[in-house]
C-alpha positions as CSV (number, residue, x, y, z in Angstrom):
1,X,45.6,-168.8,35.4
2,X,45.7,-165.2,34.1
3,X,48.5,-164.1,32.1
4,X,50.7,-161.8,32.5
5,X,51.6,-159.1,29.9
6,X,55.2,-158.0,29.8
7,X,55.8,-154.3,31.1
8,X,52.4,-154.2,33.3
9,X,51.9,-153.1,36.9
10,X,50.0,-155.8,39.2
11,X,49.5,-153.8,41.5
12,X,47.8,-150.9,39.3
13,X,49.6,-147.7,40.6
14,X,51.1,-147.3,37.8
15,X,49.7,-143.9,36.6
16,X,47.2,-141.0,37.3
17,X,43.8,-141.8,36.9
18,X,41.2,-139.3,35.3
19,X,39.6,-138.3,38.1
20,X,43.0,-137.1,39.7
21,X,44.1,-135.5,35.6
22,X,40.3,-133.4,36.2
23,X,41.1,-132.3,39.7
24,X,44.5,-130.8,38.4
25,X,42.7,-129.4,35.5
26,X,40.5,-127.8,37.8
27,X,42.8,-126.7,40.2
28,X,44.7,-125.0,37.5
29,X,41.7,-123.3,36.0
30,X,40.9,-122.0,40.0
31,X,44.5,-120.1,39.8
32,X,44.2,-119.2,36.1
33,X,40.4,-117.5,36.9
34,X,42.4,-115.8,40.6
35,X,45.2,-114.0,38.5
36,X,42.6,-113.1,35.6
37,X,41.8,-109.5,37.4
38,X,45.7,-108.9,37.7
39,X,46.0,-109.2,34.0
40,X,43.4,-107.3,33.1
41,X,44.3,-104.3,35.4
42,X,48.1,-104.7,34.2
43,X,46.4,-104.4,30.9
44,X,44.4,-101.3,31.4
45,X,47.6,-99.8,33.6
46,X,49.9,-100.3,30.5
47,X,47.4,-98.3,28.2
48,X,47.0,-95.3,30.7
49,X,51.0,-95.2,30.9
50,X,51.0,-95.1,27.1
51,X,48.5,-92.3,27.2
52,X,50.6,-90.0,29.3
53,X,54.0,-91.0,28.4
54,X,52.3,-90.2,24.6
55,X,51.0,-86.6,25.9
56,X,54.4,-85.7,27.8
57,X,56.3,-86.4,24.7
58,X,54.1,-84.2,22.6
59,X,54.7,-81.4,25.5
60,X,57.9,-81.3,25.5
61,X,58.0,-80.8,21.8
62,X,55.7,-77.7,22.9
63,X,57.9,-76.3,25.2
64,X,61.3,-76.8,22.5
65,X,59.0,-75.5,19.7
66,X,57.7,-72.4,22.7
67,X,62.2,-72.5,23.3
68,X,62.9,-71.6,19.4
69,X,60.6,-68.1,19.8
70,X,62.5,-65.1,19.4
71,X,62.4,-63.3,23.0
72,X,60.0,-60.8,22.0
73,X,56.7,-60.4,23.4
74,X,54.8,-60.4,20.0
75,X,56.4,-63.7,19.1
76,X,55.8,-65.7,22.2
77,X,51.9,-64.2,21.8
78,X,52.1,-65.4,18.4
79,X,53.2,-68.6,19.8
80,X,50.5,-68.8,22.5
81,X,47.9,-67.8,20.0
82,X,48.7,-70.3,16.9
83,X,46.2,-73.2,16.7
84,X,48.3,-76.6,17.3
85,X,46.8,-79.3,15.7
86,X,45.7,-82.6,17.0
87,X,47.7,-85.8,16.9
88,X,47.0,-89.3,16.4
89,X,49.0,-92.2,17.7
90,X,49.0,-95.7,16.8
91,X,46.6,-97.0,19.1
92,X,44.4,-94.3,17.6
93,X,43.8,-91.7,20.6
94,X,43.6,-88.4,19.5
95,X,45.9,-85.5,21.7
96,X,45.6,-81.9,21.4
97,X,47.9,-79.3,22.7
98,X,46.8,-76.0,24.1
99,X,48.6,-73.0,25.0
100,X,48.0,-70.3,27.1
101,X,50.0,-67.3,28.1
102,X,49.7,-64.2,30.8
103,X,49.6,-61.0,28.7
104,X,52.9,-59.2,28.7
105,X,53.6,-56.1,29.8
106,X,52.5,-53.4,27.7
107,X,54.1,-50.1,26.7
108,X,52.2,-48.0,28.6
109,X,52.4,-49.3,31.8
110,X,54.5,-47.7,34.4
111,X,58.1,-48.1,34.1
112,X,59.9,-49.9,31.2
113,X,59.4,-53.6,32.3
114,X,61.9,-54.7,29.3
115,X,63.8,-57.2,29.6
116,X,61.5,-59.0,31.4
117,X,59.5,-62.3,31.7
118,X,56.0,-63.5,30.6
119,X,54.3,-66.8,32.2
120,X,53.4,-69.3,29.7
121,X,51.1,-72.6,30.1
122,X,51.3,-75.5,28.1
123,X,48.8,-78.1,28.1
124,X,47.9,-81.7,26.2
125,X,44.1,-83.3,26.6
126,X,42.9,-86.4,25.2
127,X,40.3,-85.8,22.0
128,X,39.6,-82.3,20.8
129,X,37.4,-80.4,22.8
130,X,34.1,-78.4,21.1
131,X,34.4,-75.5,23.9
132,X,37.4,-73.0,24.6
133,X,39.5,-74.9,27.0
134,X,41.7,-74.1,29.6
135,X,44.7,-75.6,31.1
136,X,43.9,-74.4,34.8
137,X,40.8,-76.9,34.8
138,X,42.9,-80.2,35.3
139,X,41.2,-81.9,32.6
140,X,44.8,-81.9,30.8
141,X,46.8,-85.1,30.8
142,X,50.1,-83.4,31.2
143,X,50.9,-79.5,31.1
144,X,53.6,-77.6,32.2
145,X,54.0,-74.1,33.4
146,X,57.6,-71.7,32.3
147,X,58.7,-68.4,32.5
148,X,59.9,-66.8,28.9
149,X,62.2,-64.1,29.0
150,X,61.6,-61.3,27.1
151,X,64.3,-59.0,25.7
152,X,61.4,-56.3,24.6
153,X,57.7,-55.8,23.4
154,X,58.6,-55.9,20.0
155,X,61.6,-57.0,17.9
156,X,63.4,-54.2,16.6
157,X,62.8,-52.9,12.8
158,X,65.7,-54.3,10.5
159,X,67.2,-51.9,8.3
160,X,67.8,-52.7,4.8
């Protein structure tokens, strides 16, 4: 007669067997490998929102640096014209900012158009372009378009 060891099942159901732990395994590796594609495009969808949110930041420091000008049409061309340079984050992408501006009325044109306003563009790429860029050519990550008011061509001579 067989003996009986305290604590055993006779009937042998008392457990998974291997075959059913490898199915489960496998069944688990069959949903891990379906939502594989919706990690890595929440991945790639979390850097491209870093990359914009990075290059509206640095335009809005544009436009309160382009806000600080004096209202005269030499300064804000001096603003447009003034090389920005580029700016690294930490994931190590490179942004640079661009400016462009409409040229302001000048003194000999008909009528005094003082006060006035002058149309300036404001743009941000990724990397640092080789050739003249400009921010009409949609290349830009973000950029922005204002009107500047200008109280005249010129700011007026201080006395001493």
């Amino acid at each position: 007669m067989a003996r009986r060891i305290e604590g055993s099942n006779p009937s042998g159901d008392g457990g998974f067997g291997l075959i059913e732990i490898v199915v489960s395994i496998f069944l688990l590796g069959l949903l891990a490998i379906a939502y594989l594609p919706l990690l890595v495009q929440s991945l790639q969808a979390s850097a491209r929102n870093g990359v914009t949110s990075t290059a509206s930041q640095l335009l809005n420091a544009e436009l309160d640096e382009l806000a600080a000008v004096v209202p005269y049409c030499d300064e804000v061309s001096n603003f447009a014209s003034a090389t920005t340079a580029a700016v690294t984050d930490d994931r190590g992408n490179v942004y640079q900012a661009h400016r462009e501006l409409v040229p302001c009325p000048g003194p000999t044109d008909p009528g005094d158009n003082y006060p006035g306003v002058v149309e300036v563009t404001v743009c941000i790429t990724e990397g640092t372009p080789t050739a003249p860029f400009s921010c009409s050519g949609g290349d830009s990550l973000a950029s922005a378009t204002t009107l500047v008011f200008l109280e005249n061509a010129t700011a007026p001579a201080t006395t001493p």
